[in-house]
Structure formats: C-alpha cells, structure tokens
N, C-alpha and C positions, 0 to 999 in steps of 0.2 A: 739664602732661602733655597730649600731643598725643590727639586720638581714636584714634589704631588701638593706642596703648598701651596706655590706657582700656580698650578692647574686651578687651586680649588680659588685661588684669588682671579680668575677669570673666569670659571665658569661663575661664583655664585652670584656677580650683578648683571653675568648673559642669563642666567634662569630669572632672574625679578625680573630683567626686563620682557621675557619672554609671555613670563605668565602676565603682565599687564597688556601686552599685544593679545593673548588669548581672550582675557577678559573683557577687552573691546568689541574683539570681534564678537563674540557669545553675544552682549548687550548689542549692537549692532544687529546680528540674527534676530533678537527679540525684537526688534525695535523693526524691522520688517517683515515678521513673521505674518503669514495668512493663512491659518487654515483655509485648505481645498481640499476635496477627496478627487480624488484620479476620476478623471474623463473617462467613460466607457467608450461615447465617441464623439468626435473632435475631427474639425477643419479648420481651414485657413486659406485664404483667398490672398490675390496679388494679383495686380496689375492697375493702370488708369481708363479715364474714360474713353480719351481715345487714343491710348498706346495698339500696339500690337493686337493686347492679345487679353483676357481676363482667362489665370488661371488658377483652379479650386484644388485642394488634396483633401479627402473625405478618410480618418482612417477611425477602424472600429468596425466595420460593418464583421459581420460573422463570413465563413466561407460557407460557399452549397446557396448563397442566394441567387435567384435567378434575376438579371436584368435586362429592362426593355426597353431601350436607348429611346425608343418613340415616344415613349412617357416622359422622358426625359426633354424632350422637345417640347412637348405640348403644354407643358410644364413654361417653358421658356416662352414660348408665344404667347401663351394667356398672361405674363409678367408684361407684355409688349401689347397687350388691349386695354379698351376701356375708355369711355367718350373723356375727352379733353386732352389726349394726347398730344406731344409735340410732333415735330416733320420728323424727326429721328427715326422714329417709330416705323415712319416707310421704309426708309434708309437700310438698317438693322432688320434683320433676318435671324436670331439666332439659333445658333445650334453645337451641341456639346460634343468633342470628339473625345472618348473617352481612352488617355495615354498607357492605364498600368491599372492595375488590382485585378481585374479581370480578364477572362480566361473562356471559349467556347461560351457566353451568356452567362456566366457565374463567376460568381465574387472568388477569390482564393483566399481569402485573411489578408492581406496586404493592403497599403494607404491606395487607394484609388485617386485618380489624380485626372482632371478632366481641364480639357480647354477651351473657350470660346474667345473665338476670332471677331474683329472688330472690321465689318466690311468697310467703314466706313475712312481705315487705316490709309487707305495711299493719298486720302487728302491731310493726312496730316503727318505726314512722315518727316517731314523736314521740322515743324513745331513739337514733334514729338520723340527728337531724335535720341540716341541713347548718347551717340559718341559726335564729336566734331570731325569734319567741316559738314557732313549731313548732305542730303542726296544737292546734287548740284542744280542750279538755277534753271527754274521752267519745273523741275519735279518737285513729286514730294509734297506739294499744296502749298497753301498761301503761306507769305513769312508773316504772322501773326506778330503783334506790338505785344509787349508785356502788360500783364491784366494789374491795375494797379488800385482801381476803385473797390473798395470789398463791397458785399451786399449786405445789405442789416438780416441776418437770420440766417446765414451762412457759416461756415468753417475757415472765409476769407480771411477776415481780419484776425480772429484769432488763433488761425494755422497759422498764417503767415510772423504772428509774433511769435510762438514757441517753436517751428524751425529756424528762424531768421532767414524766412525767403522774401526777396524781393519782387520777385514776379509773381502772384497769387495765384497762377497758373498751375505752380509747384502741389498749391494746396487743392483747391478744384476739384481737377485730376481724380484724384483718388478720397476725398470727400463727397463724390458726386454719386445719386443712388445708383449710376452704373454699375458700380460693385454687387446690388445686390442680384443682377443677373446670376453671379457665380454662386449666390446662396440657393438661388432657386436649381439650380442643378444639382446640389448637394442633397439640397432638402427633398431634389425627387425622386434621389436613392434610398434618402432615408424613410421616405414613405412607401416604397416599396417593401421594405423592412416591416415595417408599420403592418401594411394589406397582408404582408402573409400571417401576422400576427393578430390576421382581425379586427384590426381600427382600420377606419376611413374620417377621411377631417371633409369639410365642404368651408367656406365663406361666402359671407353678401357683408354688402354695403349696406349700412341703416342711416346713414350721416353724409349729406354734403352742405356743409354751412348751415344755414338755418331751416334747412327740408330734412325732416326725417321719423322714422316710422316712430309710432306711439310708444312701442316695448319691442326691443328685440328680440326680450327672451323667448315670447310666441313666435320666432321663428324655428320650427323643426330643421330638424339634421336633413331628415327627407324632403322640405319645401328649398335649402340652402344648395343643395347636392344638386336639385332638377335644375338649378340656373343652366342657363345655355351658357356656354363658351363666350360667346359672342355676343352675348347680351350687351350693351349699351355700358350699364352701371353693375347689373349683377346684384340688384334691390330685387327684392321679392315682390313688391306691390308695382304695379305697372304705372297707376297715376303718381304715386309718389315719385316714380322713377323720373317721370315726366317733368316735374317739374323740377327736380334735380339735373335735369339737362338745360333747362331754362336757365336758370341760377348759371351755370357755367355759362351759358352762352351770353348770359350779360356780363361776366365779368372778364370774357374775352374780348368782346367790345369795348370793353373800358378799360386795357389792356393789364385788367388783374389777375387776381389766380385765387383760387378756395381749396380748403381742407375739408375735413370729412372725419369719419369713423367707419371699421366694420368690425364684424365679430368673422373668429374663427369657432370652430365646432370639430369635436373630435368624436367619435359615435366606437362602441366596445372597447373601451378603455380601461384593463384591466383595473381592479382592484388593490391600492396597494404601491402604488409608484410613486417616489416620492419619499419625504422621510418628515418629523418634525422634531430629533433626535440633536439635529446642527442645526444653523443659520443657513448655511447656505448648499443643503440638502434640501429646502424646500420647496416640494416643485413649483407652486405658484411663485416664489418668490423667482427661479432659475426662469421660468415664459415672461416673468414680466422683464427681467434684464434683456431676456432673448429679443422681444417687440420693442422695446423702448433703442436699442441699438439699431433699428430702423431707422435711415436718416428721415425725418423732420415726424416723428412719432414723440408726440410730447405726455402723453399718458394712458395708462393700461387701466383695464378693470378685469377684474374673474366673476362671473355670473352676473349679479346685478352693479358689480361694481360700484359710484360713487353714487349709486340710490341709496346704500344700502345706512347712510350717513342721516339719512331723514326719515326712517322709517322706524319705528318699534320692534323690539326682537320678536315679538309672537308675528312678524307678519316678513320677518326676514328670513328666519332659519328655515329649514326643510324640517318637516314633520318624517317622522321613521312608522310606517306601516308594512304589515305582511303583503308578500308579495304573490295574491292571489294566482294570478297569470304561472307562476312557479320561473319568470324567465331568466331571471336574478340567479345569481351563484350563492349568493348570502340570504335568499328567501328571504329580502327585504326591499321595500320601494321606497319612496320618495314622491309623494304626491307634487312640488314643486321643487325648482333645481336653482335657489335664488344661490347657492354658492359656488354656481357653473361646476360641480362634480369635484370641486377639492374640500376637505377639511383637515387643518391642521396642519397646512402643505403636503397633502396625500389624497391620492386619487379615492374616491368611494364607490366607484362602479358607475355613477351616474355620467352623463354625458360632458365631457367639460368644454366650457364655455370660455374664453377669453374676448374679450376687445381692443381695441388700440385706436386712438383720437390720433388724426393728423394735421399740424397747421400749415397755412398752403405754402406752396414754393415759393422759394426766396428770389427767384430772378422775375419781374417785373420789366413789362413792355414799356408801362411805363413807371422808369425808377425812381425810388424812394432817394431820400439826399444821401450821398455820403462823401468822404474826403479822400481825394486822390494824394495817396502814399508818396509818388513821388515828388509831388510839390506842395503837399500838409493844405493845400488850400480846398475849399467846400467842390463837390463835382457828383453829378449824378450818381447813382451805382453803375457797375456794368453790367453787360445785358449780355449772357447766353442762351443759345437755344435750349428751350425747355418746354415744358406742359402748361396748361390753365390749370387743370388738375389727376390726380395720379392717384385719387384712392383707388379703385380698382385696382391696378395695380399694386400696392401696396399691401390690399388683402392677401394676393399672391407670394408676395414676400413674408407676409403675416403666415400662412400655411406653410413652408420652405421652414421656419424659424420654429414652429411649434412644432413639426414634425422631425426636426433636428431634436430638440427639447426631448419629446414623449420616447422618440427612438434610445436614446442616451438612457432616459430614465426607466425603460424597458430594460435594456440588455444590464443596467444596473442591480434590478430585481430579481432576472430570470439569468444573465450569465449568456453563457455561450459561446464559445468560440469558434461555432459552426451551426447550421440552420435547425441540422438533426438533433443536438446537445440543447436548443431554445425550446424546440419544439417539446422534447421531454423535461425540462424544466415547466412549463408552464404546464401542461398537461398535470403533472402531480401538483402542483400547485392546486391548482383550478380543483383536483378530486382532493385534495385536502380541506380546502376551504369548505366547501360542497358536505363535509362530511362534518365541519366542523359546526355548520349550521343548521343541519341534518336532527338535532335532537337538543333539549335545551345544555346548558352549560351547567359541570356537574362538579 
C-alpha cells in the first residue's frame, strides 16, 4: 500500500468520526439554546448574610453621570425601615463604599463596583470563616452548631439537596434577603440614571394580611412620593395604617409573622420601552421576573393585575382620548390606567403601575414541624433572627428592581454610551414622535 492510500485509509473514519462529534455537539447547542438579547445593563451581587462583606458590580450605566453616594445611603436605610422589623435592624447601619467605575462624582463607562460591610462581622467570624483553623478561641464570636432543621418556606431544605450541603447554614447564608441590600445600591444608581431621564418611581404598601386599601390604583404617584421616610408602613391612609400595625402586633405575640403587597409607581416613563417583537423583550414580562426574584414574593400584577380576571373588557381596557391639557407627547390620554402604563409589553406613556404580594417570613418564634437532617427524626424548625414582617421593606427592594428594569429598558431604546449621546437620543425622539402626532396619518 502506497502512502497517499495509507493516508486516505485513516484520515476517512477520523472525518466520520469527527463529523458525528460535530453533529452532536450542534444538537446539543440546540438542545440548550435561549434566545436573550444583550443586557444594556446588568449586575451581579456576592456575598452571605453575615460574611464580610456584600458586594454589587453594576456595569452599563453611561459615562458623564453625575453620582450622589447620599442617595445611595438613603436608599439603603429606608431598605432597613418599617414597623415589624427584626433587632438586626439596630445592629446594621448600612452604607455603600463605592470601589471603581467612578471618577470626581461621575460615572466613566466602566462596571461600578460597590461594597457594604457587615458591622455585624466580628461576631461571626469564626462561623463565618473562609479558611481553617479560623480566628482562635474567645474571638471571632460564638462557635455556632450546624443548622440542620430546615424551615417550611425556605431555600433550607431544598438548597441543601441540590448543593449537597450538610450544614444548612451553607444554604441561609446567601438565600437570606440580606442580599437584597446590594440590590438596592445598584438600583440607586440606576435611578439616578432614571431622574436625569425624567422618571421618578415612589411605593406604599396597600396589603398587610387581611387589612388593606379598597383599590390601589387611586393611589397617585403624588399621594405615594409624599410618604414620609419614616412612616411606620408607608400606606397612604392613616386608619388603615393603623390597623395594619395591630395585625402585626398580634401576630408578634403569637410569635408569627404576616406578608403583605405593595405597588411600585414609576411617573414620565417614556413612550416606547419595551418590545412585543420577542418573549422575552417584554417589559412587563422582564419587572415581573425582576419582583418575583425577591425572596418570599410569590406574585406580580401590572395595573389592575389579577382583578383584571373578573371584570369585562369594556371596564378593563383604557379608553384612548385627546389629550386636552396638550401634556402628552402623542396628544393622547387615557382616562383610566387599569393596564398600569404597558400594552403589549411596551410602555404607552401612561404611569406604570406594578405590584408584588408577599407571604410572610419563614422563620417562626414559634416553629412549624420539621425534621432534623442529621437524625431523619420529626424536630421543630430552626429559629433565626428575623422580622414579623418586612413589606415595607420589600417595596424598597420592589423600587431597586424596577428601576434596574426601566434603566436597562431605557438605555436599550435610546442607547448611549455617555450622558450627552442619551440625552440627544431621546430629545430627537421625543420631537419625532411629537411631530408624528402633530397632524393626522397620511
């Protein structure tokens, strides 16, 4: 047998075989394929509840934004109010030290990368340790027993099956809405993005357990925005408020916990964000994923949300009239807003409306059954410290999360890779539209 025979008697079952390793793989690719379109902008958080340290990378914003780190705080304090808080709550101070992206009060295009410290760290340093043998005996804080009881309504028992962790502390940790601290630092850059853009968002609370306002949707952007900081609950009606604090105060004494709802509100919300082109272009579809990844948020609504199930269409849709007042870009109104400002997953200029239901905290004073892992037999749940309840707080993260949302969905529309390039993108927009509405269609 001559060599090029040779050759060809081994390369041609190394080429079958190859093209069957290609064909796999291809099928394979299919077989995991997701359409996504690229993130305009995007974060990612890291750390536990009481490690070190919680830290955020926010990357996407434009360069030329100005930021005001005290926003950023105040931001973080109102995430840490709100009647029925736990002792943490004293404890916890936070505040965001912000590592990179920024430059003299402005953004430069780079990942911004911010951190908040866990004051609460040198009592757990030694249960929280990264490396062995861990600070040595007397520091460091108490040597804590492995958590081995999961709680019914938690990420215990079923973190701990899919890591195959044995201490459920493993899981906790970073299951625990302490995380969404770092959201709300992101989200209070991204609402800075937002304000120069001319939306402002507000939340209240309409829902704690079985107390709560007649219709949300009568609440304005302007009566949501006046809440005081420090309000109690952050309900717009003072006797409703009232007895929303009662309800918690009974269910502290009975050493239970209650969930809630609130609406977030987003007020000049461009026309036009959003797409109904993809699945997963569309914005109401991307804020409801956003809220629903709130730990213990178990359902979303957009304007009237699950009313909208028991009503007739003549008294669900928004009627379309001119828009006397001229204050509309499309010289059109909306005498009622039951589709909280999207249609089609796309914003309409109207105010948008979201909500998110929350069921109460899973740690119980006094616990529910369940079975300790290490010896399969029935045993209380365990008991960490935590809240009675925490919606307030949660609208907070509610806000943080829409404002991530509508930022993303902004700079997808208008572009920009710097404040000045945004700004002249939506301006010709805006005298586009404006001009497009300007005389009928021809």
């Amino acid at each position: 047998m001559n060599g090029r025979a040779r050759c060809k008697k081994i390369a041609v079952p190394n080429a079958t075989r190859i093209r069957r390793v290609r064909s796999r793989d291809r099928a394979e690719a299919r077989r995991k394929f997701v359409y996504n379109f690229r993130l305009m902008l995007r974060f990612l958080t890291a750390g536990e509840s009481h490690g070190r340290a919680l830290v955020v990378i926010l990357e996407g914003l434009p360069a030329g934004l100005a930021i005001d780190v005290d926003q950023v705080t105040r931001e973080l304090r109102r995430r840490q109010g709100g009647y029925g808080r736990g002792r943490r709550m004293a404890i916890e101070s936070d505040q965001a030290e912000i590592l990179s992206g920024v430059r003299a009060g402005q953004t430069i295009g780079s990942p911004v990368a911010m951190m908040i410290e866990n004051r609460d760290w040198t009592n757990w340093q030694y249960t929280m340790r990264v490396g062995e043998p861990g600070p040595p005996e007397g520091e460091g804080g108490a040597r804590r027993a492995p958590v081995t009881r999961p709680r019914p309504g938690h990420a215990d028992l079923a973190g701990g099956a899919k890591y195959d962790r044995a201490d459920l502390r493993d899981i906790l940790e970073r299951a625990s809405a302490r995380e969404t601290a770092a959201r709300v630092a992101a989200g209070a850059l991204a609402r800075q993005l937002l304000a120069h853009a001319g939306i402002r968002l507000a939340s209240h609370v309409f829902r704690i357990a079985g107390v709560a306002l007649s219709n949300h949707l009568r609440v304005s952007f302007e009566s949501a925005a006046a809440l005081a900081e420090d309000a109690p609950l952050r309900c717009v009606d003072a006797d409703v408020e009232r007895r929303m604090i009662e309800e918690i105060d009974r269910a502290k004494e009975a050493g239970d916990t209650l969930g809630g709802a609130f609406e977030v509100i987003a007020t000049g919300v461009p026309i036009g964000l959003g797409s109904y082109v993809q699945w997963d272009r569309k914005l109401d579809g991307r804020l409801a994923q956003a809220l629903m990844s709130i730990p213990a948020i178990k359902a979303v609504g957009i304007g009237a949300g699950p009313a909208v199930a028991t009503l007739p269409g003549s008294r669900v849709h928004d009627e379309i009239v001119p828009d006397d007042a001229g204050a509309r870009v499309t010289r059109l109104a909306r005498p009622t807003n039951n589709a909280g400002g999207l249609e089609g997953g796309v914003t309409n200029g109207e105010d948008l409306r979201v909500t998110a239901s929350m069921k109460p905290i899973s740690t119980l004073m006094k616990p529910l059954r369940s079975v300790d892992l290490a010896t399969m037999t029935p045993s209380p749940a365990a008991i960490e410290r935590s809240d009675v309840c925490a919606v307030p707080a949660a609208a907070v993260v509610g806000e943080a999360m829409v404002s991530l949302v509508l930022a993303d969905a902004l700079l997808e529309r208008f572009g920009g890779d710097s404040i000045s390039a945004l700004d002249r993108a939506m301006a010709a927009s805006d005298a586009a539209i404006r001009a497009r509405f300007s005389q009928p269609a021809g």
